[in-house]
C-alpha positions, 0 to 999 in steps of 0.5 A: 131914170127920172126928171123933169122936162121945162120949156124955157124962153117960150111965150105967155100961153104956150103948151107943148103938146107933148114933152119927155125924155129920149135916150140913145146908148152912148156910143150911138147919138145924142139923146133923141139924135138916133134912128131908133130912140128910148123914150118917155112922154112926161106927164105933167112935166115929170117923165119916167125912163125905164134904161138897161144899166149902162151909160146913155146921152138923154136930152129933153124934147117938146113937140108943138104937135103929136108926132110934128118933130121934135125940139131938142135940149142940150144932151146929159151923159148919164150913167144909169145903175142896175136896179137903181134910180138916177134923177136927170132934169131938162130944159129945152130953149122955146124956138120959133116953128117953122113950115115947109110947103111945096108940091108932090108929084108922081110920073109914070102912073100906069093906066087903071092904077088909081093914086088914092093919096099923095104923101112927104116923109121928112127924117132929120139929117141924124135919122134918115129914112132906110126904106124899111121902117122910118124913124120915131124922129121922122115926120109925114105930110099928106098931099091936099087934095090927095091927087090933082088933075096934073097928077101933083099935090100941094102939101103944108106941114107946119110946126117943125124944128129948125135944122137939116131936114130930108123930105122923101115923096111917097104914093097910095094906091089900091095896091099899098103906099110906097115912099121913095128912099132914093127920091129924096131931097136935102134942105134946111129949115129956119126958125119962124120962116116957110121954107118951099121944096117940091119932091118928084117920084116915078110910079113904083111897083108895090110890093103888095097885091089885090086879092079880090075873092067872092064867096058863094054858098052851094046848095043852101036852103032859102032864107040863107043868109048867113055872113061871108068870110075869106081867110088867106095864109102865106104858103109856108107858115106866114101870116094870116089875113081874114077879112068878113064880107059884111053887106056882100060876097065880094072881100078884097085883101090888100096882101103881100107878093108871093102864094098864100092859101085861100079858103072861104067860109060861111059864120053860122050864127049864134056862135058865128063858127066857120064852115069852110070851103076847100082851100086854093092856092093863089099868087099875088103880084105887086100891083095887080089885082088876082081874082078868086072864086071860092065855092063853100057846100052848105052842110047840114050840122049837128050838135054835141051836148051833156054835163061839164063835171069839174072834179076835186077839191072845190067845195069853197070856190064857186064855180061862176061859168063852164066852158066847151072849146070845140075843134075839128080833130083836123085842127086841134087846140093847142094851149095857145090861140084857137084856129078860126074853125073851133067854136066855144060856149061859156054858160052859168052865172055871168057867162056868155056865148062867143064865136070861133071868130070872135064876132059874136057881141057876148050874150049875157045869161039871164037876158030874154036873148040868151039862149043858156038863159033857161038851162038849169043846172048851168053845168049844161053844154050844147054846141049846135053848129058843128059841121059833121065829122070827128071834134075834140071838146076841152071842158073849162070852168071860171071863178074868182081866180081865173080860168081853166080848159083841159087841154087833153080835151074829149073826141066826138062823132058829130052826125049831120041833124042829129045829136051826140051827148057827152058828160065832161070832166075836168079837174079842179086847179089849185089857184096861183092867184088870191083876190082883193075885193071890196066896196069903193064909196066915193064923197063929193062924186059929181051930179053928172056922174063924170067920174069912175072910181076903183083900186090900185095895187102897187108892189112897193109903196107908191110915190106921188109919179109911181106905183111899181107893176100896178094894176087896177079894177074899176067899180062894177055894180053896187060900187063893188071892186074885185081884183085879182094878184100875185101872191105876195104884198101889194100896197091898195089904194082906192082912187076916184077919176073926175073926167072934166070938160076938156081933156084933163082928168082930175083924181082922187085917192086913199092912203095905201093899205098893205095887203098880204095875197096868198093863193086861193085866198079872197080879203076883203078891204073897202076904201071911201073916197073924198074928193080933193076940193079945186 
């Protein structure tokens, strides 16, 4: 679904800060008058609804400010066709905001709790707030300051739609923020005149906790300096929260009720792999803080190093970096996201070092600070922060097509100071993808360089407000572009964005050429760029 959003009868000069569409299944609300609304922000007035096939009520909106409420238009039924296109236009009547101010107060605080922030939740009569989650329709206000010496705070929230409102008060405190469902209070805002309601709520029991843990190394040698980290899971497959104790051992986790498992780690650089210390297990209660101490042995680590081989078919792809993901076999990778204590090592052209935790800024090879920089070949692997023990190693290579790791991987004996070498294979995959690349060169480009120029591909032909399932690449060095496809065919342009004083942005771009993507293939298209002249 598309259209167009107008703001009629407004004042010379008014700009809405945001404009769109919003849509509730028909038998649920008008348009946006639901708890939990479809909706789209127009770009330049024109907005672009994704809906299932189906019967809707869509109406236009506008917000004098992000998320400050939103003015509604009169309601369109619209009856959206499977795979089709259905064009609806809106214009919503320009009305005086209005402003609602008065005093948040909480009773009961118990002692030691500190109150960090005061806040109101306003919901519109046709959204309101359940407890759980609030409505996109909903709007929040902060107590300024956060907290007086009468444990009250005044707040202001202009910029508001006329209409039925309820405000519910709510409390921040080191143990989370609550808002009081129960505690709310009906009124009835009017256009262009502040409307006072003061919202009261007795101190509520959180229902989060404080974990406060502090992380020592045992036996490690001086100079030892390397970062702290806490990790805690919730008994029985929850989440995990894992939080790094820069500047101190002293991490504090803002974590729900209930038992979670705590352990503690140490990041051995370059990698920052995780060592970790025995895991305990902790209960948090809602609106207390639980205190840990969690000892990590420091441990003398060994190294694993050799070849990475890929095998078969490659002649004429290049390979551009390989690649070692080492595990614990105690927590081996499983196609998915690797556990925290797994480390791994890119080298070769435009390879770079990460750490198991994803710390590490990447390191460049060919940079004085590389430590892969001197290695040649580049199929060369060293990994040598690995805690003693049995590991899994699952070699990968890189090209233009994409990466790869073999996920049937290669155990290892990892010795305390000494080194374990290995020469890994992996086999060649055929690509799935092809690649376009080329050269994007820009006229008329700005002297300040504010600009960034690249491709899009488009799935079907473009029109002037889409490009169907686009992707992009922007211009690295030397202007070249590289962009990899699903086979098939793809329209490209070239485009050119102009980044002006404010916040606007101005682009500039090619007729589409039709490009056929075939897996394993590269094609090469360049495309020069004119500026539109203002």
């Amino acid at each position: 679904m598309t259209g167009t959003v107008t703001v009629t009868g407004a004042p010379s000069g008014f700009v809405p800060g945001f404009s769109g569409a919003g849509a509730c299944p028909s038998s649920g609300g008008s348009g946006l008058a639901c708890s939990s609304p479809v909706y789209a922000l127009a770009v330049g007035g024109t907005y672009s609804l994704p809906l299932a096939a189906g019967q809707w009520t869509v109406d236009g909106f506008y917000e004098v400010n992000g998320f400050g409420g939103a003015y509604l238009g009169p309601p369109q039924v619209v009856t959206v066709p499977a795979g089709g296109t259905v064009t609806a236009n809106f214009a919503v009547l320009y009305q005086l905001p209005a402003t609602l101010k008065g005093t948040i107060r909480v009773t009961g605080v118990p002692t030691g709790t500190q109150v960090q922030n005061l806040s109101v939740l306003l919901c519109p009569s046709f959204a309101p707030y359940n407890g759980v989650f609030p409505s996109i329709a909903c709007v929040t206000g902060n107590g300024q300051p956060s907290l007086s010496g009468a444990g009250a705070a005044p707040y202001q929230v202009t910029g508001l739609p006329p209409g039925t409102w309820t405000a519910y008060p709510g409390i921040c405190t080191q143990f989370g923020c609550v808002t009081n469902a129960k505690a709310g209070k009906a009124l009835t805002l009017v256009s262009g005149r502040t409307t006072r309601a003061n919202v009261t709520t007795p101190f509520i029991l959180p229902g989060e906790g404080l974990l406060s843990g502090t992380v020592t190394v045992t036996g490690a040698p001086p100079g030892f300096s390397d970062p702290v980290a806490l990790s805690a899971c919730q008994v029985g497959g929850g989440q995990c929260e894992t939080f790094f104790g820069y500047g101190g051992n002293t991490i504090s986790l803002l974590l729900a009720a209930g038992q979670w498992n705590v352990n503690g780690f140490y990041l051995v650089p370059p990698f920052n792999n995780a060592v970790a210390g025995p895991a305990r297990t902790v209960t948090i209660s809602g609106g207390n803080v639980t205190a840990v101490a969690l000892a990590v042995p420091y441990q003398v680590l060994g190294t694993a190093a050799g070849t990475i081989h890929v095998t078969g078919a490659h002649s004429r792809v290049p390979i551009t970096a390989y690649t070692v993901l080492a595990c614990p076999a105690s927590s081996p990778w499983t196609g998915g996201l690797t556990p925290p204590q797994c480390v791994n090592e890119f080298s070769g052209p435009g390879g770079f070092g990460f750490g198991g935790f994803g710390l590490a800024e990447p390191i460049r090879v060919g940079t004085a600070s590389s430590r892969a920089a001197a290695r040649t070949p580049f199929n060369l692997y060293q990994l040598s922060t690995l805690t003693p023990g049995s590991w899994i190693l699952y070699p990968g290579y890189r090209t233009v097509f994409g990466s790869y790791t073999d996920p049937s991987g290669m155990a290892v004996a990892i010795v305390a100071g000494q080194t374990t070498t290995g020469k890994l294979t992996v086999p060649y995959q055929t690509p799935s993808i092809g690649v376009v690349e080329g050269k994007v060169t820009v006229i008329g480009a700005p002297a300040n360089g504010g600009f960034q120029s690249g491709v899009r591909a488009c799935s079907a032909p473009p029109t002037g407000t889409s490009c169907p399932n686009a992707q992009e690449a922007y211009n690295q060095s030397s202007n070249l572009y590289q962009l990899a496809l699903q086979p098939g065919t793809w329209w490209v342009s070239g485009f050119v964005d102009v980044f002006g004083s404010g916040v606007g942005v101005s682009e500039s771009t090619t007729q589409p050429i039709v490009v056929t993507v075939t897996p394993g293939a590269r094609t090469t298209e360049n495309f020069t760029v004119k500026l539109a002249v203002p």
